[in-house]
Backbone as XML, in Angstrom:
<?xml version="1.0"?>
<chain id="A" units="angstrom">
  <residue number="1" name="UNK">
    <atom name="N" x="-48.575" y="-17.248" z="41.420"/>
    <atom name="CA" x="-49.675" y="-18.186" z="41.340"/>
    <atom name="C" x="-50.571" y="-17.824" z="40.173"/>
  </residue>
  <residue number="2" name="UNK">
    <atom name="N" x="-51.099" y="-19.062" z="39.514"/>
    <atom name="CA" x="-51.986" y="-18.562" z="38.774"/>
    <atom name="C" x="-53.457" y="-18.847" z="38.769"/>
  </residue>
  <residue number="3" name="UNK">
    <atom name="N" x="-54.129" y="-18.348" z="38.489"/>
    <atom name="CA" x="-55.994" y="-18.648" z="38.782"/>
    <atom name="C" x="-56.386" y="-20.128" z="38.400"/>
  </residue>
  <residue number="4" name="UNK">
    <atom name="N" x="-57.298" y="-20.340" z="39.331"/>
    <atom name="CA" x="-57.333" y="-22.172" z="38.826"/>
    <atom name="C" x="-58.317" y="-22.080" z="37.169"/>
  </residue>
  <residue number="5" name="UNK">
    <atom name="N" x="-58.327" y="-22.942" z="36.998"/>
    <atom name="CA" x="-59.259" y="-22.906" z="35.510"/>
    <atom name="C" x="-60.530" y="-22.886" z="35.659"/>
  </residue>
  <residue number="6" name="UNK">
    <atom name="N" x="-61.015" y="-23.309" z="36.752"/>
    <atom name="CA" x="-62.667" y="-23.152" z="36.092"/>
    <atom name="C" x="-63.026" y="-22.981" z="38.223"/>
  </residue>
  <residue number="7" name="UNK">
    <atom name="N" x="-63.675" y="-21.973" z="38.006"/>
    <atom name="CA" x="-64.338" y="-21.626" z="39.363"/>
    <atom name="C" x="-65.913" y="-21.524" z="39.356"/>
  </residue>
  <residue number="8" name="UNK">
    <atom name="N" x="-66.361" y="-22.400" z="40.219"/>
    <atom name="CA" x="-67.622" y="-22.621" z="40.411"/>
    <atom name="C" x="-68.426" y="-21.559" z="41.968"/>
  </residue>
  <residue number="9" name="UNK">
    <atom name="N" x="-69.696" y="-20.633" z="41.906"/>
    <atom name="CA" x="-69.797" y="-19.754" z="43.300"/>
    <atom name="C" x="-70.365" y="-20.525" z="43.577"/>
  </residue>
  <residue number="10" name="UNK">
    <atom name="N" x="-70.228" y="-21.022" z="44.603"/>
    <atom name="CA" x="-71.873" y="-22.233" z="45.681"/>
    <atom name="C" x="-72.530" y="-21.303" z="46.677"/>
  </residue>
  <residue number="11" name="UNK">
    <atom name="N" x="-73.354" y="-22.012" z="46.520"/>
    <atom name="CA" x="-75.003" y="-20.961" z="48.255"/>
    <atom name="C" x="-74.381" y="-22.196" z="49.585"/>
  </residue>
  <residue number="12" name="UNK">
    <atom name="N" x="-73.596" y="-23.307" z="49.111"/>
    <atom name="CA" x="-73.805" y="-24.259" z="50.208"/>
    <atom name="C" x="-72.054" y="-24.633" z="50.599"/>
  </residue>
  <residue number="13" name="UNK">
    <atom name="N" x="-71.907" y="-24.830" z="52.095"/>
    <atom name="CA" x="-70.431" y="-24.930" z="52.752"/>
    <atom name="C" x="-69.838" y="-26.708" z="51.957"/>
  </residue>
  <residue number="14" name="UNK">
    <atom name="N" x="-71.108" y="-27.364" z="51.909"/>
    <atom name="CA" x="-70.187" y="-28.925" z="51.170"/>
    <atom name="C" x="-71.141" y="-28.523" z="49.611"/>
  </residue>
  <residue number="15" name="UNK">
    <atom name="N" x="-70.005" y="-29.752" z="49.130"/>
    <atom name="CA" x="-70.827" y="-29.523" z="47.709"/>
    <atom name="C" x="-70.134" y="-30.653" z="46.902"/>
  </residue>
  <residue number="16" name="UNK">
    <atom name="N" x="-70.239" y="-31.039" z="46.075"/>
    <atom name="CA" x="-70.246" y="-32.765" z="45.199"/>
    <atom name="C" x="-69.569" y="-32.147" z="44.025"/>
  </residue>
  <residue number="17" name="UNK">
    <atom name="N" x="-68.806" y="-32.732" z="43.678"/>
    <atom name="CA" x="-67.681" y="-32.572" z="42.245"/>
    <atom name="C" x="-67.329" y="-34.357" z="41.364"/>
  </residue>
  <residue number="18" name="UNK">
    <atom name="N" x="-67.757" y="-34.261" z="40.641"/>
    <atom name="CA" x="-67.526" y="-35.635" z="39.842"/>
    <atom name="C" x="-66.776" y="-35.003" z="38.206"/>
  </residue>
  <residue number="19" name="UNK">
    <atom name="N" x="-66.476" y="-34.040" z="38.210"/>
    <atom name="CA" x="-65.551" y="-33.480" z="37.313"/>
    <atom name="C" x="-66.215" y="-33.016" z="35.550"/>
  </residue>
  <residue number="20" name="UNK">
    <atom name="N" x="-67.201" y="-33.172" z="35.553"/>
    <atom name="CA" x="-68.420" y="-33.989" z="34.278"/>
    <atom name="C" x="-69.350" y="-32.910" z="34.377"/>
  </residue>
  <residue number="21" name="UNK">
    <atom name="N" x="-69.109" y="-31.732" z="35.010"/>
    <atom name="CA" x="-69.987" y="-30.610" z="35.152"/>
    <atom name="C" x="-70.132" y="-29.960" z="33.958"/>
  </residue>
  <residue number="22" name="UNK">
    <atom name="N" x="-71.346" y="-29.873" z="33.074"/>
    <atom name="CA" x="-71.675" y="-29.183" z="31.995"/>
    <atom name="C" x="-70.239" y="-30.137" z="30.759"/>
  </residue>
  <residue number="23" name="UNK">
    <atom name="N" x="-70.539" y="-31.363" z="30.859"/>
    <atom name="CA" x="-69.746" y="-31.976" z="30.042"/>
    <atom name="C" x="-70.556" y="-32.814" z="28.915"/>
  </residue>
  <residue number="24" name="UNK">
    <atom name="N" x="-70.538" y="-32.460" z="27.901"/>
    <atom name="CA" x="-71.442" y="-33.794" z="27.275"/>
    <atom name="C" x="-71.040" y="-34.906" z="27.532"/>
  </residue>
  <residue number="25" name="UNK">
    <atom name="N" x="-71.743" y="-35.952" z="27.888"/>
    <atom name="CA" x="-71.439" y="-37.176" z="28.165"/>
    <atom name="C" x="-71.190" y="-37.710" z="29.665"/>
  </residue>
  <residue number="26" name="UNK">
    <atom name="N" x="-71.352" y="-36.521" z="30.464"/>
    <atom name="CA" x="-71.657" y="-36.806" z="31.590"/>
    <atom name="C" x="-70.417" y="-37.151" z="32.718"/>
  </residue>
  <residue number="27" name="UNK">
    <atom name="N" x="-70.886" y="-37.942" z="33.540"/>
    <atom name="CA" x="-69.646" y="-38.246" z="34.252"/>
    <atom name="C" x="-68.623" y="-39.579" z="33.949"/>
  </residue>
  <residue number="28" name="UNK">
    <atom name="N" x="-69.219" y="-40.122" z="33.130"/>
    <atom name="CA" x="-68.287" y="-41.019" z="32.540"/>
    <atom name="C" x="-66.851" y="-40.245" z="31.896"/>
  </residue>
  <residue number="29" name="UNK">
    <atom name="N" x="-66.895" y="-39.347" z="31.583"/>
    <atom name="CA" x="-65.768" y="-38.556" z="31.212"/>
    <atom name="C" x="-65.207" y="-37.722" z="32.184"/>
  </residue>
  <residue number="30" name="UNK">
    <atom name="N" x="-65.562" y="-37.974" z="33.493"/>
    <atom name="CA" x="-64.875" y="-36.928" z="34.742"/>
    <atom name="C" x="-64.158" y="-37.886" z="35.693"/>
  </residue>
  <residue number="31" name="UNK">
    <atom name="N" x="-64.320" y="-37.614" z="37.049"/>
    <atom name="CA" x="-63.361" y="-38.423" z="37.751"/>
    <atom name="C" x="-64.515" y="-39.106" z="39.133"/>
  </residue>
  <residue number="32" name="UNK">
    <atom name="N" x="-63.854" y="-40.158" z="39.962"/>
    <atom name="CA" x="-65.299" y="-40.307" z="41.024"/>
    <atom name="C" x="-65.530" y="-38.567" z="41.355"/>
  </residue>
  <residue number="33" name="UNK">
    <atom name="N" x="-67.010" y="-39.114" z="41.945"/>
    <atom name="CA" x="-67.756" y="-38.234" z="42.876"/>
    <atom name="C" x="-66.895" y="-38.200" z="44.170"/>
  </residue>
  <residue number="34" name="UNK">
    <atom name="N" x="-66.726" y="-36.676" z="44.400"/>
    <atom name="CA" x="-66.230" y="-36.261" z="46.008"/>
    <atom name="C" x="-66.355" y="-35.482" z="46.582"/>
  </residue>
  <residue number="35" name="UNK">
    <atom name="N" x="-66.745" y="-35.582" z="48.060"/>
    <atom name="CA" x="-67.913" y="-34.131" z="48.343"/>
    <atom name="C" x="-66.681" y="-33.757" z="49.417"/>
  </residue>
  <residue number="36" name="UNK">
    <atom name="N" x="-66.386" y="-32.281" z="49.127"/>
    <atom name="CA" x="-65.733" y="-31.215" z="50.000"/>
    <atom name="C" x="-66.403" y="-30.134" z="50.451"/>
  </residue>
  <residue number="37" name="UNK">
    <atom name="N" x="-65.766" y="-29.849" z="51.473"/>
    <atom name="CA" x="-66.400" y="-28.967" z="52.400"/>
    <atom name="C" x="-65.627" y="-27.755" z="52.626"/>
  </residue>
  <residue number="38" name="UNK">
    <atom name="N" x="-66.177" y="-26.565" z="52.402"/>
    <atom name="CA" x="-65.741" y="-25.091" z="52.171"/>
    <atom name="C" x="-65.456" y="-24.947" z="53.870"/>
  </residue>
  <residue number="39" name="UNK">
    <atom name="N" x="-64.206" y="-24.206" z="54.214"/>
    <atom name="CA" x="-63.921" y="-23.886" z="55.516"/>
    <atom name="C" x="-64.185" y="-22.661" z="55.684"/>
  </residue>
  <residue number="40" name="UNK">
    <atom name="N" x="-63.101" y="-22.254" z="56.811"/>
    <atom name="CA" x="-63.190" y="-20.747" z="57.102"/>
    <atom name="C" x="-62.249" y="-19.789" z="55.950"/>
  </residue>
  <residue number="41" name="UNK">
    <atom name="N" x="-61.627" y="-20.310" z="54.849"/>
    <atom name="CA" x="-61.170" y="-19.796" z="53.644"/>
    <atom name="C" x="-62.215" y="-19.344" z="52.702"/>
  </residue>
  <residue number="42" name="UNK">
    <atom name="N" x="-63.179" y="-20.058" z="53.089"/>
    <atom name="CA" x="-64.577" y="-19.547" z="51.981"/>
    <atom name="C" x="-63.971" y="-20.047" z="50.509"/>
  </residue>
  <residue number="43" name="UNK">
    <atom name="N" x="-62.949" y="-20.958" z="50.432"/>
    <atom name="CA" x="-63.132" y="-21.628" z="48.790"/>
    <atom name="C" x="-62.496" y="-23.089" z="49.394"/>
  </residue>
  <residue number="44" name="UNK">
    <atom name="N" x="-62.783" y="-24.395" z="48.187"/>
    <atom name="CA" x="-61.945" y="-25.312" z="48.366"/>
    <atom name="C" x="-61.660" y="-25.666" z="47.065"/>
  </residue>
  <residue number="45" name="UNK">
    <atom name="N" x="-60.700" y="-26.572" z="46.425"/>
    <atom name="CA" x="-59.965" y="-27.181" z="45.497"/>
    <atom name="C" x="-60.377" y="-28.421" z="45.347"/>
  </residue>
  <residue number="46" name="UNK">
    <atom name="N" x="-60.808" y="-28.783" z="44.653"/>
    <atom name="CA" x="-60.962" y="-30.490" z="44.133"/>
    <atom name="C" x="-59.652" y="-31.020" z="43.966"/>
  </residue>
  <residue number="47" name="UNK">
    <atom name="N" x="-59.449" y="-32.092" z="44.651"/>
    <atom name="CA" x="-57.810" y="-32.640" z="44.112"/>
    <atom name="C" x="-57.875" y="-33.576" z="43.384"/>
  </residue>
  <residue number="48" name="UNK">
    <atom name="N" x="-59.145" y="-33.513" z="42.243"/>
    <atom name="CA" x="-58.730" y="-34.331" z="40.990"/>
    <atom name="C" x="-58.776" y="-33.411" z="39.753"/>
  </residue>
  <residue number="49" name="UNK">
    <atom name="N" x="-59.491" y="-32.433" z="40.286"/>
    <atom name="CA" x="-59.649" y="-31.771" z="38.559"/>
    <atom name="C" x="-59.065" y="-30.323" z="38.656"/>
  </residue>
  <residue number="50" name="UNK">
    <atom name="N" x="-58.694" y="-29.973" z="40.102"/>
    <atom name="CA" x="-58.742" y="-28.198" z="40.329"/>
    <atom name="C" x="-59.803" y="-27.695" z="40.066"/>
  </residue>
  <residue number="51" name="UNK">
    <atom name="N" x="-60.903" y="-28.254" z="40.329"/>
    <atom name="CA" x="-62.010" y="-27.098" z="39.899"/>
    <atom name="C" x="-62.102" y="-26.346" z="41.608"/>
  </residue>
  <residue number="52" name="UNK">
    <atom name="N" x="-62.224" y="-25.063" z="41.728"/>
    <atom name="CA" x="-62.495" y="-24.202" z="42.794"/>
    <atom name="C" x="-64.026" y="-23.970" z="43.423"/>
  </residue>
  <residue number="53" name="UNK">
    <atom name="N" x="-64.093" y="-24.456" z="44.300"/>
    <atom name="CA" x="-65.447" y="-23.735" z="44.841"/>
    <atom name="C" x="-65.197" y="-22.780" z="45.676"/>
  </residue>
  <residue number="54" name="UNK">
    <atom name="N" x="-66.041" y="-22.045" z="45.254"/>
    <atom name="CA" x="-66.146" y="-20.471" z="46.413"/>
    <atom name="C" x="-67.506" y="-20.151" z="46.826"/>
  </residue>
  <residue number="55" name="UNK">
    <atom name="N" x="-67.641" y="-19.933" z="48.322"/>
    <atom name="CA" x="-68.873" y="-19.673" z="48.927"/>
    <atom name="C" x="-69.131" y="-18.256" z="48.244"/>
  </residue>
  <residue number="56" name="UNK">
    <atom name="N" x="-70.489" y="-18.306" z="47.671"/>
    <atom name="CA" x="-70.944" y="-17.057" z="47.872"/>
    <atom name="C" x="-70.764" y="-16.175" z="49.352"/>
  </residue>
  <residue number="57" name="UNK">
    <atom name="N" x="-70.303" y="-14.750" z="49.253"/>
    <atom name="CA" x="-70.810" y="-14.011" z="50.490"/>
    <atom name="C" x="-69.060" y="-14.620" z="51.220"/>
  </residue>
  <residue number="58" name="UNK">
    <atom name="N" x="-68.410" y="-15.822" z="51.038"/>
    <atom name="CA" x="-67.611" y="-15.958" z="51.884"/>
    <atom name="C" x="-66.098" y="-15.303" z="51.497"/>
  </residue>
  <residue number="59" name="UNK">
    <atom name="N" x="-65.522" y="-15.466" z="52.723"/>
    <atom name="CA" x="-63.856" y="-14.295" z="51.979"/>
    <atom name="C" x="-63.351" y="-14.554" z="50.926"/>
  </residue>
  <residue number="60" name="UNK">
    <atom name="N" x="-63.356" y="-15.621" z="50.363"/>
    <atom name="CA" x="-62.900" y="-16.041" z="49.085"/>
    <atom name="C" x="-63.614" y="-15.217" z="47.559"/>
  </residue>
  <residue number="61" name="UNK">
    <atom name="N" x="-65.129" y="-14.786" z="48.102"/>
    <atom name="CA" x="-65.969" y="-14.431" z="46.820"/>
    <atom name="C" x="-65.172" y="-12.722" z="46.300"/>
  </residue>
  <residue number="62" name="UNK">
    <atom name="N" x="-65.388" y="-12.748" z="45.553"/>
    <atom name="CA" x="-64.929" y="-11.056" z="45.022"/>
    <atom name="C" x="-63.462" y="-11.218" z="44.854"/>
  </residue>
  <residue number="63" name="UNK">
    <atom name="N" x="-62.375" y="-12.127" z="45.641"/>
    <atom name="CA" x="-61.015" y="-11.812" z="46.024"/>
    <atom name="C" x="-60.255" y="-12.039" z="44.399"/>
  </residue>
  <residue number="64" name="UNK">
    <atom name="N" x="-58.816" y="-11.874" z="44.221"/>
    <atom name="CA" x="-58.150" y="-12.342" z="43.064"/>
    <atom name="C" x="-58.072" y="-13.538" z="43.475"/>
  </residue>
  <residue number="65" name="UNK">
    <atom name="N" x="-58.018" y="-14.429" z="42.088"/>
    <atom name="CA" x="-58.087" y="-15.986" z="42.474"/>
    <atom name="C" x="-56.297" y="-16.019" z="42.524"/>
  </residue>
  <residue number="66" name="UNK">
    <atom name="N" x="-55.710" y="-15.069" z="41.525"/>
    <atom name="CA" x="-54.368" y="-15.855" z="41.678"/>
    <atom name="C" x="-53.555" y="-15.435" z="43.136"/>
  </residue>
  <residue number="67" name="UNK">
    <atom name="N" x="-54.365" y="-15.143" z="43.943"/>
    <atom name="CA" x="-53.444" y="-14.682" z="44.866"/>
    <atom name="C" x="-53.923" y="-15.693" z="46.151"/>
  </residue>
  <residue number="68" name="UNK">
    <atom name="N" x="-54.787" y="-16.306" z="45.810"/>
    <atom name="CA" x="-55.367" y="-17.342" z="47.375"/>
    <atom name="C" x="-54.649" y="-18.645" z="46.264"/>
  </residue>
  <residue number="69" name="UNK">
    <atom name="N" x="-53.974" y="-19.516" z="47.510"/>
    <atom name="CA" x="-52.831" y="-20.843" z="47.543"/>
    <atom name="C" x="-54.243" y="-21.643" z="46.791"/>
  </residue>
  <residue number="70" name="UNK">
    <atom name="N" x="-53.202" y="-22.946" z="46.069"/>
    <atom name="CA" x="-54.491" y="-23.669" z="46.246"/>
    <atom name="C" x="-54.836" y="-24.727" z="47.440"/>
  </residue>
  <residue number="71" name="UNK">
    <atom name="N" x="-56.323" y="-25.150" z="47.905"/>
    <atom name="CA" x="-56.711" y="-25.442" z="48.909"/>
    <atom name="C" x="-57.549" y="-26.649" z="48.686"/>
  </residue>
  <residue number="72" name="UNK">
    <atom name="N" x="-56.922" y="-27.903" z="48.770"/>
    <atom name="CA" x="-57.950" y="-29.109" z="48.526"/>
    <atom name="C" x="-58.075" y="-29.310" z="50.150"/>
  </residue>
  <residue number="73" name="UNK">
    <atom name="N" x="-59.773" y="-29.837" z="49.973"/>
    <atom name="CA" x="-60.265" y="-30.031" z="51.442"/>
    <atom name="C" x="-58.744" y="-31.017" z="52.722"/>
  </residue>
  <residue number="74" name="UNK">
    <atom name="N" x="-58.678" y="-30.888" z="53.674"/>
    <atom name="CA" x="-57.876" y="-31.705" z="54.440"/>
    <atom name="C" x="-56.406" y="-31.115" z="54.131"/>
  </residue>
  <residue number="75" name="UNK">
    <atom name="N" x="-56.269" y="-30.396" z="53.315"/>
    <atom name="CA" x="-54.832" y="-29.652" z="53.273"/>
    <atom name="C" x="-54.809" y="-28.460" z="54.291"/>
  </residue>
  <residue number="76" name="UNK">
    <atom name="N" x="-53.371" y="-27.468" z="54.045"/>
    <atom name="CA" x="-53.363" y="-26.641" z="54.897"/>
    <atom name="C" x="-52.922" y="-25.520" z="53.978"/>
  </residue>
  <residue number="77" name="UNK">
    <atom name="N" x="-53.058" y="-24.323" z="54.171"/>
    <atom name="CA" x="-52.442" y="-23.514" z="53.211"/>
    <atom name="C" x="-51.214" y="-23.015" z="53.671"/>
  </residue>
</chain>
């Protein structure tokens, strides 16, 4: 496995991804808005862009990224 490309740490279990994060030009250049919710994995996967969220503090924080599956909300690992 390899590390997703861009990992974001969050303070919060849901959190909003429109893909346009620190993008010039905003979200017109990303994908819709879609709010996922961090489980008991402590990270989730966007399934439009792969961007990773990881709870601060949760099992996911500190870990190797290439070794946790990837995990879009409603999947299973």
């Amino acid at each position: 496995m390899t590390p997703p490309l861009e990992t974001v740490r969050v303070t919060h279990r849901r959190v909003a991804c429109d893909g346009a994060q620190d993008i010039p030009g905003g979200a017109s250049l990303g994908h819709p808005r879609v709010f996922l919710e961090i489980d008991e994995h402590g990270y989730v996967d966007c399934g439009y862009c792969d961007r990773r969220f990881i709870l601060i503090g949760g099992p996911a924080d500190g870990a190797d990224q290439s070794t946790l599956g990837d995990y879009a909300e409603g999947g299973s690992h």
